[in-house]
N, C-alpha and C positions, 0 to 999 in steps of 0.2 A: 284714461290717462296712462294708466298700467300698461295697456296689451301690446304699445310700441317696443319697448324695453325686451317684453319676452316675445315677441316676434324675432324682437335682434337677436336674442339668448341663443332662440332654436338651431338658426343657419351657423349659428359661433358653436355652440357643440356639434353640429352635422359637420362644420369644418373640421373641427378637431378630431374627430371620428376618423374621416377620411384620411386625414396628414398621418394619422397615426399607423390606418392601413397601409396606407404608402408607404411608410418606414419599414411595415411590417415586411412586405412586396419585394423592396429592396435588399433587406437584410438578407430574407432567404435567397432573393437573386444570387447575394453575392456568395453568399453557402455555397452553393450551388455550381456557381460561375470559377470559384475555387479552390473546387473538394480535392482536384486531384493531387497540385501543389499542397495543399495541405494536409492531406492524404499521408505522401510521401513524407513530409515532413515531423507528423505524428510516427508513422512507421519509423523514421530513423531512430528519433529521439526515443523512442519505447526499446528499440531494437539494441543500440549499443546502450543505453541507460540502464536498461534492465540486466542485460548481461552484466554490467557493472557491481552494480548494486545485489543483482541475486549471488554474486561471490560475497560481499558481504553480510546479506542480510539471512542468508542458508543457515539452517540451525546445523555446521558444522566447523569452518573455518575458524570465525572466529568465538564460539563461544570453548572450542579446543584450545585456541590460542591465550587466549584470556585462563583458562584452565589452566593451561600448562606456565604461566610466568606467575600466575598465584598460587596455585595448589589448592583454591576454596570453588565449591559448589556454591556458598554463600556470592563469593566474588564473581562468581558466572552472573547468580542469578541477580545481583546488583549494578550489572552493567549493563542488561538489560535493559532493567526496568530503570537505569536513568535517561536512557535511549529514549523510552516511552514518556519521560516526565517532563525530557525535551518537546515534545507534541502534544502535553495538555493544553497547554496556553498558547501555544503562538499558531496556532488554525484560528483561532476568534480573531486574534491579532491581525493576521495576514489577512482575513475576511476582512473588516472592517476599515484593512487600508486600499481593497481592492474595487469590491462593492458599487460604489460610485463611480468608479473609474471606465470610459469608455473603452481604453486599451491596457489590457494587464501585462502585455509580451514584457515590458520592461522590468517589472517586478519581478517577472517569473524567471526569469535572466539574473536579476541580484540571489534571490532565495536560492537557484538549483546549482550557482556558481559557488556560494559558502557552503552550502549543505558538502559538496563536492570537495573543497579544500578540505572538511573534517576528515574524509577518508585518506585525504593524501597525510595530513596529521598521522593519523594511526599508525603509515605505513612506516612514516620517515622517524615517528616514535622509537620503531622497533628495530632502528640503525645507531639511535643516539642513545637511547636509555637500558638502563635492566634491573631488575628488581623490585624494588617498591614506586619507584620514580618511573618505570615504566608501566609499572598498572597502573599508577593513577591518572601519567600521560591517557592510558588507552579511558578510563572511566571520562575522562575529560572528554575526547573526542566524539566519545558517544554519544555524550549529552548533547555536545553541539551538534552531533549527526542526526539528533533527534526532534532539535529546535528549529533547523533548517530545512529538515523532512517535512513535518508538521508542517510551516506554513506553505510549503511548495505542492503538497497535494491538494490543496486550496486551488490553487494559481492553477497549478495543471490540467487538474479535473476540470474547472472553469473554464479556459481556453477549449480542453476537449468541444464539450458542450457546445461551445460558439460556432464552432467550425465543422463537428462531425455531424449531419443528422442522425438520429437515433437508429435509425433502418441499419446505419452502416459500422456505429459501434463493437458491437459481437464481432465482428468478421476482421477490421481492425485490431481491435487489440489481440484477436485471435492469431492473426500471423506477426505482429511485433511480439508478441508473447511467445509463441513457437519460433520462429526467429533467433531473435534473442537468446532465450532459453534453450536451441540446441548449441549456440555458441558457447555459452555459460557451462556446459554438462559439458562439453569435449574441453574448455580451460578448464573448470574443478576437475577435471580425471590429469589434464597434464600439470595442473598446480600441485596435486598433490605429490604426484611423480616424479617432476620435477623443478618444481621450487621448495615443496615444504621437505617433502623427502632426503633431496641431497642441501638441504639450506640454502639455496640460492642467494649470491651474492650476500653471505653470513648472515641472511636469516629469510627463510624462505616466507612467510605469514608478512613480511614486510613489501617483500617484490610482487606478489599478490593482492594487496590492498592497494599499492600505487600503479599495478596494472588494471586493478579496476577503475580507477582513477580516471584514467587518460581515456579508456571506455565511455564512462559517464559524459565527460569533457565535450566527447565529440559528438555523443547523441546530441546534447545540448548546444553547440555550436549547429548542426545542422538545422536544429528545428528555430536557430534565431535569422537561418538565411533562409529560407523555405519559405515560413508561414507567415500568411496575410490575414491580418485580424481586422474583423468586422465591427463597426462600432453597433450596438446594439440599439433600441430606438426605444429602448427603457433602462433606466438603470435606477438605485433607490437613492436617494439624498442621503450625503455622508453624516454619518452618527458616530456619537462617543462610544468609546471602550465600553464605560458600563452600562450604556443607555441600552448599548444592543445584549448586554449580559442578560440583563432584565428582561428582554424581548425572550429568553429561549422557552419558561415554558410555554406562552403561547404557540410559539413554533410550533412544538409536539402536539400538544393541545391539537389545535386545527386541524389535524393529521391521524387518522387512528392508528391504521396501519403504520405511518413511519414511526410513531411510539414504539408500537413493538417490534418493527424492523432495529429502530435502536436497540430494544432493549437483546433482540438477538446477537445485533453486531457485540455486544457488551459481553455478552455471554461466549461466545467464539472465541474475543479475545482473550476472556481468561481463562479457557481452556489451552492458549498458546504457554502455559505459565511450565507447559512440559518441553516446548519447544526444545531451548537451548540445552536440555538433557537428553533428548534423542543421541546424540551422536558419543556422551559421556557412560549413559548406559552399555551402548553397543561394548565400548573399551575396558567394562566392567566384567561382561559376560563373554567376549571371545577374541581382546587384546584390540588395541587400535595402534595400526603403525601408517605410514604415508600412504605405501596403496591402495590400504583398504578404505582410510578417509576421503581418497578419488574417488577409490568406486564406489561409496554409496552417497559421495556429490553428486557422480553419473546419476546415481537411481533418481535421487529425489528431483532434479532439475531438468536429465531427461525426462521424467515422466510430467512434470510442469510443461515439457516442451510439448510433446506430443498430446498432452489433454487440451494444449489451450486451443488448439483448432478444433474440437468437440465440443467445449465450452464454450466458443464464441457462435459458434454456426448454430449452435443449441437454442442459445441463448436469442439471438437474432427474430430465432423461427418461434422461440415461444414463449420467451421473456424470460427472465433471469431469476426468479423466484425457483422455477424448476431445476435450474442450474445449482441453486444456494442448499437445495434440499437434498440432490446429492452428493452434493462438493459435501456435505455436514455428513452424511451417514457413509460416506468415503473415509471418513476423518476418524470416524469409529471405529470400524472395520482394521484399517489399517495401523490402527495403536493397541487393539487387544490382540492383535497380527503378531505385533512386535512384543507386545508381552507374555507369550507364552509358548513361541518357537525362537528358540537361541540357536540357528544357525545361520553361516553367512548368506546362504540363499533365502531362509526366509527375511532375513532382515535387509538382503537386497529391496526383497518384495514388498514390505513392510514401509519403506524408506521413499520406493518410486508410487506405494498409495497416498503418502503422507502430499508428496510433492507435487502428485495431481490434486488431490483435496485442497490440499490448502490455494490452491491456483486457482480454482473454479471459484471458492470463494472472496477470493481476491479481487476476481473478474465480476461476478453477482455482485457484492456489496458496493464497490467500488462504481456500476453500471446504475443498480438499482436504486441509489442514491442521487443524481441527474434526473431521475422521471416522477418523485413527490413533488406536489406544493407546485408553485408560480417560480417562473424565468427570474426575478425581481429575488427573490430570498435562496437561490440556489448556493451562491457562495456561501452562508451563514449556514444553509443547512449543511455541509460541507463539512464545515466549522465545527456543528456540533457533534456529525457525528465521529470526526477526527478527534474532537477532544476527547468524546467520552470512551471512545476505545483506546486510548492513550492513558487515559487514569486507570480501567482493569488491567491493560496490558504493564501499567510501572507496578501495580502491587503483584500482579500473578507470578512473575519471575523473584520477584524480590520473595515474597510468601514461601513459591517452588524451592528456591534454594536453600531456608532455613528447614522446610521440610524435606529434602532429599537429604539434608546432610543429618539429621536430625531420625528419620524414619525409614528411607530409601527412595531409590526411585518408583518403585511402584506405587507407593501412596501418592503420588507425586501426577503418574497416566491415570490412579484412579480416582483423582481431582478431575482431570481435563475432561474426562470421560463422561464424568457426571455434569458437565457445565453445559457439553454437546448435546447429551443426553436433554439438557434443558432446551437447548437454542432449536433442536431440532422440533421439538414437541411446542413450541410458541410458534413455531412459524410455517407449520404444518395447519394449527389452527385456528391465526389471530391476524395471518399476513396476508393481504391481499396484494396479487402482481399488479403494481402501475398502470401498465399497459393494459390490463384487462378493463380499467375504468371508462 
């Protein structure tokens, strides 16, 4: 009486099997079918966006700018780490409204459009305000610069995913990165020369932030005409805020390696807690005026520009673990570099290692993080790991500041130095590359 039943069972799961291949079939078809358009499209969007944003995100413009209208290290390293407290929470956020969703291009259009407006905020702050009503304008805008970042790396990195095979990653962000990032290094040598330098239009740090602006603007307007998004032929059934909170240590759990890939990324960031004092020490030890804060945006952003074509082809040919290991003992090298030769040429040099280092890592974590766990939990893992380098990177700056104003800068590099010192030695011995599974 039974055997009817599961005779029918058997052809109903061999169908679904099949349907399911066929989604599969099609999906990468369409990959495939539209790498180059979307190709191009990623390149624009990385290419002028990045230029953008690496004028604001450089550990010099503006954590000088923010310096010079408050006069506190404290106030540096608090604007900061509200930047980062913008990105705890709204990566899970943004994950769980995306998740479900066959097509994210729209979201990723609301999130990269506000994130965008904060920067024109800052700019247009620093035409209307002065004083205490303009730092806090600027404290403001960062939070929100950092609420709308947070969940847009979500979105982005997402769409990446969809649309780049993995083969062609590396090479990608390698020339939007180089790209980009030589554009970024020839505007920070002429922002500082001439906008910060002569005040540009009564305040030069203002015409610089809304030139980044329109930068950003247009990466993101190209990649909304450009790219064709695939609908995937799995996605997970939409859940609540805290149902998926609940879900995160399983995440790790399941995972060994991304545990401690977390627990690196964790580490890294808060060795960033020296960031925003790189360019405040330099002004300590041998005067900071407009050209020289050009020329060591030159270093650090040229040398971003020119590593990320090594980085990516690197990366491509042998997985990105290898990339994270030197971007991290880069990161070392070039901050005991800076601590203990005070001239301008070593801290040129000092400056263009920081700017490689930290890129390669940017590239690694940001790559190695798309190839843990199942297609289905990728946004979420995203999620998590945006949030929780978003919690070390709000306390590192904030910590950084009361301890540089408190004890110096140098206790300050030889915090970060020890946190590397950690990240490097956990992921040397507990990381395995993705790719090699």
């Amino acid at each position: 009486m039974d055997s009817k039943p599961d005779a029918e069972a058997a052809p109903s799961a061999q169908s679904a099997e099949d349907d399911l291949a066929a989604r599969e079939a099609a999906y990468e078809k369409f990959v495939w079918d539209n790498l180059r358009r979307n190709y191009a499209g990623h390149y624009l969007h990385g290419m002028l966006g990045m230029t953008g944003f690496r004028l604001v995100n450089a550990p010099t413009f503006l954590p000088a700018y923010l310096h010079m209208v408050s006069g506190s290290n404290a106030v540096v390293g608090l604007g900061l780490a509200l930047q980062q407290v913008g990105g705890v929470i709204s990566p899970i956020f943004g994950a769980t409204k995306i998740e479900h969703r066959k097509k994210v291009m729209p979201a990723a259009v609301w999130m990269g459009s506000l994130g965008r407006l904060a920067i024109l905020g800052m700019g247009i702050s620093g035409w209307l305000l002065k004083d205490q009503p303009l730092v806090i304008a600027l404290l403001f805008f960062m939070l929100m610069f950092g609420v709308f970042m947070g969940a847009q790396r979500v979105v982005f990195n997402l769409l990446m995913s969809k649309v780049i095979p993995i083969s062609r990653r590396g090479r990608l962000q390698a020339w939007r990165n180089a790209t980009g990032g030589l554009i970024a290094a020839i505007l920070a040598w002429v922002a500082g020369k001439y906008f910060i330098g002569p005040n540009l239009f009564g305040n030069g740090y203002s015409t610089t932030f809304v030139f980044a602006f329109v930068l950003t603007s247009l990466g993101l307007w190209a990649l909304q005409v450009l790219m064709k998004e695939p609908e995937p032929p799995t996605t997970r059934p939409q859940a609540r805020f805290r149902d998926r909170l609940r879900e995160f240590p399983s995440l790790i759990r399941q995972d060994r390696a991304y545990g401690f890939f977390l627990l690196v990324q964790m580490l890294a960031t808060s060795a960033r807690m020296a960031s925003p004092f790189y360019i405040l020490y330099v002004g300590q030890k041998v005067g900071l005026d407009g050209p020289t804060l050009g020329l060591l945006s030159l270093a650090y952003l040229g040398a971003d520009t020119a590593s990320n074509l090594i980085w990516g082809y690197l990366g491509d040919k042998t997985g990105f673990r290898l990339v994270l290991l030197l971007s991290v003992a880069g990161w070392i090298g070039s901050t005991v570099l800076l601590m203990n030769i005070h001239d301008v040429v070593a801290m040129f040099l000092a400056f263009a290692g920081l700017g490689a280092s930290q890129a390669g890592y940017m590239m690694a974590a940001n790559t190695m993080i798309l190839e843990f766990g199942s297609r289905e939990d990728l946004p979420m893992r995203i999620a998590v790991s945006a949030t929780a380098e978003s919690i070390t990177a709000t306390l590192g700056p904030l910590v950084g500041g009361q301890v540089a104003d408190a004890f110096g800068y140098n206790v300050v590099f030889g915090a970060s130095l020890g946190f590397l010192a950690a990240a490097f030695l956990i992921l040397l011995s507990a990381v395995r590359d993705p790719r090699a599974v």
